[in-house]
N, C-alpha and C positions, 0 to 999 in steps of 0.2 A: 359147522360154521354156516355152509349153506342154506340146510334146515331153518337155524336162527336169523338168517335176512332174511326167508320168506317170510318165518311166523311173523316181524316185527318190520316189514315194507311200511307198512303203513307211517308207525312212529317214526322211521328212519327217514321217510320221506318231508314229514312234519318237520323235525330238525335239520333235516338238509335247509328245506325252504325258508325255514326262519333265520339261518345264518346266510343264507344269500339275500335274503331282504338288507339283515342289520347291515350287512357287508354295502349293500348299494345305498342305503340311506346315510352312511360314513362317507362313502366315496361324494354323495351328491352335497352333504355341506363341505369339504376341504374344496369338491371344486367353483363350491359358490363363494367361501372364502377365497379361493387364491386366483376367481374371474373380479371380487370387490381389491384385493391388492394389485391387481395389475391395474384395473382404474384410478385407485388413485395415484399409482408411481407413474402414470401417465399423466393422470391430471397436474402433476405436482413437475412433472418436466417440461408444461405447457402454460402453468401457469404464473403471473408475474408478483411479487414482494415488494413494496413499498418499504422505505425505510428513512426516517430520520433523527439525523443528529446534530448534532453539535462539538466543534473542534478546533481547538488552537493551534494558529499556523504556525507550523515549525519553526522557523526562524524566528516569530515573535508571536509568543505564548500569550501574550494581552491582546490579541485579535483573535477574536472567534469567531469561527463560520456558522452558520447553517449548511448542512448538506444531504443531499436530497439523492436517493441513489436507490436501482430496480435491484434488489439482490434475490429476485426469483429467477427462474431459466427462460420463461416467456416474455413477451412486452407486452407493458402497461397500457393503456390509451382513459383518455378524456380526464388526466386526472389533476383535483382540486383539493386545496387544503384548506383549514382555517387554524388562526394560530390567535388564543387567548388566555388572558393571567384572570387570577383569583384577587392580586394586587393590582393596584392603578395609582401609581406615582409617574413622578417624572421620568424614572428612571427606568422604567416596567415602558412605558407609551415610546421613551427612546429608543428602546431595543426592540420593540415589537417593528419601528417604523424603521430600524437599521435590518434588523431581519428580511424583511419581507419589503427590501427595497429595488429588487428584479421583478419586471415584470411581470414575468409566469406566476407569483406569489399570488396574484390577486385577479389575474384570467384564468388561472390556470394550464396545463401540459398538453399536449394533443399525444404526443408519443416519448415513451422513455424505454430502451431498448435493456435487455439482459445486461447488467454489469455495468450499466451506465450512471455516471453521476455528475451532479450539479449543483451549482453550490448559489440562494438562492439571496444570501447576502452576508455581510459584518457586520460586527459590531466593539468598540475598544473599552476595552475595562476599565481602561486609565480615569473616562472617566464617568462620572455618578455609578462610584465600583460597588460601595456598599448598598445601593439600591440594585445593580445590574445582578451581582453576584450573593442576591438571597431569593431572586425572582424564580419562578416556578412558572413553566408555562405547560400549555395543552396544546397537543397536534391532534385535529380530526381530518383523516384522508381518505377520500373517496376514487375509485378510479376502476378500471374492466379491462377484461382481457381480449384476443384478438375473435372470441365469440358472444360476445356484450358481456358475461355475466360481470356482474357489478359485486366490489369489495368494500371492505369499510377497515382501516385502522386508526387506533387512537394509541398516544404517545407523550409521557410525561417527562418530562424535561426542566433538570431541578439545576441551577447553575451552582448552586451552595458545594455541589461535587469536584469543582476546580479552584476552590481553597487552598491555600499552602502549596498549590503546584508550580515546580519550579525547575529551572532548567540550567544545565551549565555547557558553557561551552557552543558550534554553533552545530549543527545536524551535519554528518558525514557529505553527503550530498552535496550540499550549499557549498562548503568549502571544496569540495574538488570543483564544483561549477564555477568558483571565484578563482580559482589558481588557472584552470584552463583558458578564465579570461584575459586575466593577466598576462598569460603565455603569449594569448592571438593577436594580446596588442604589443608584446615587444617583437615577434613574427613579421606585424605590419609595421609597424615603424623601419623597421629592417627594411620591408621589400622597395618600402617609397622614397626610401634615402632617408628619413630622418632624423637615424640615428643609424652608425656604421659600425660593426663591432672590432673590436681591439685586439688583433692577434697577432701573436708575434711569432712568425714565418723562421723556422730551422732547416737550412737548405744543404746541400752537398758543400759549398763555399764554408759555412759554418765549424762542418764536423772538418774537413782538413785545415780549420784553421785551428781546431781544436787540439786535433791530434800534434800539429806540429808544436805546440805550445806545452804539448806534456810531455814529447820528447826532447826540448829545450829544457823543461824543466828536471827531468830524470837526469838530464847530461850534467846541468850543474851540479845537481845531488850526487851524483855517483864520482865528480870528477874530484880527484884531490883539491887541496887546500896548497895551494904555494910556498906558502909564509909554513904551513906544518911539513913539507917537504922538507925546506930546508931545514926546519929544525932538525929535523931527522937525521940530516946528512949531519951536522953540526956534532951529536950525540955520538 
């Protein structure tokens, strides 16, 4: 065995070296790969999501919002939208000018933080619905993160999607907010005199007059009948 490394040093050296190259040429892409994945899961925990929608207020589904919300983990800054139809009726120029009837719509955001949202106007279906509710709009939004670089997103927005949508009954919420009001103002009415509540007070006087009134009443039940006495004695 000896004998056979010496004759074949050479070749055994050759193959050594070639598998220690492939071996470092493996190792040096996984670790260029997984130095490009930690840049982006960094970039991506620093960087800020623009996002817009459109939603009916719970309570009443014929009011729709615009809302405007950072769903990346960074903040947004300097940022600006436009918002245009493919259509131009009345009904398209109503909602454009209910939308975008907050300020920031048309200066634009200086700062919008992780998780924050805003809502940037309404609009009510009730009415020109059949012009409102076939409109189709475009959101183009520009804005940067807290190292300038600058984002661009666009956003279609078809209202024809809240057709036939309908609701019964009122959101869990609302109702317990409406009971607990109710409550605070029969609470107040209470504290200020306004109304005084109705109770009717069971004291120690009560129960002995109770008691004695069922021992009167057991006495008569238990006590003979006079008239059946004397029948008795009669028989």
């Amino acid at each position: 065995m000896v004998d056979y490394l010496n004759d074949n040093a050479g070749a055994l050296t050759v193959i050594f070296t070639a598998v220690v190259t492939i071996s470092t040429v493996v190792y040096a892409i996984l670790t260029a790969k997984l130095v490009k994945e930690t840049r982006q899961m960094r970039q991506a925990q620093t960087e800020p999501k623009i996002e817009i929608t459109v939603k009916p207020k719970e309570e009443w589904i014929n009011l729709i919002r615009l809302h405007i919300k950072n769903i990346g983990l960074g903040p947004a800054y300097n940022i600006f939208f436009d918002m245009s139809s493919e259509s131009n009726n009345e009904g398209i120029k109503e909602l454009i000018k209910d939308l975008t009837r907050v300020n920031f719509s048309n200066i634009g955001l200086k700062y919008l933080g992780p998780g924050q949202e805003l809502i940037a106007g309404d609009t009510q279906l009730t009415k020109n619905f059949e012009e409102k509710i076939n409109a189709v709009l475009n959101f183009h939004v520009k804005y940067q993160d807290s190292i300038g670089k600058d984002y661009q997103e666009k956003f279609l927005v078809d209202f024809s999607e809240f057709k036939g949508r309908r609701e019964i009954g009122k959101p869990h919420l609302y109702s317990i907010a409406d009971s607990l009001e109710a409550i605070k103002k029969s609470l107040g009415n209470i504290e200020t005199g306004w109304k005084r509540l109705q109770i009717d007070i069971y004291n120690r006087q009560d129960r002995e007059k109770e008691c004695k009134e069922r021992e009167e009443w057991e006495q008569r039940v238990m006590k003979p009948d006079k008239n059946d006495a004397a029948n008795g004695q009669k028989n």
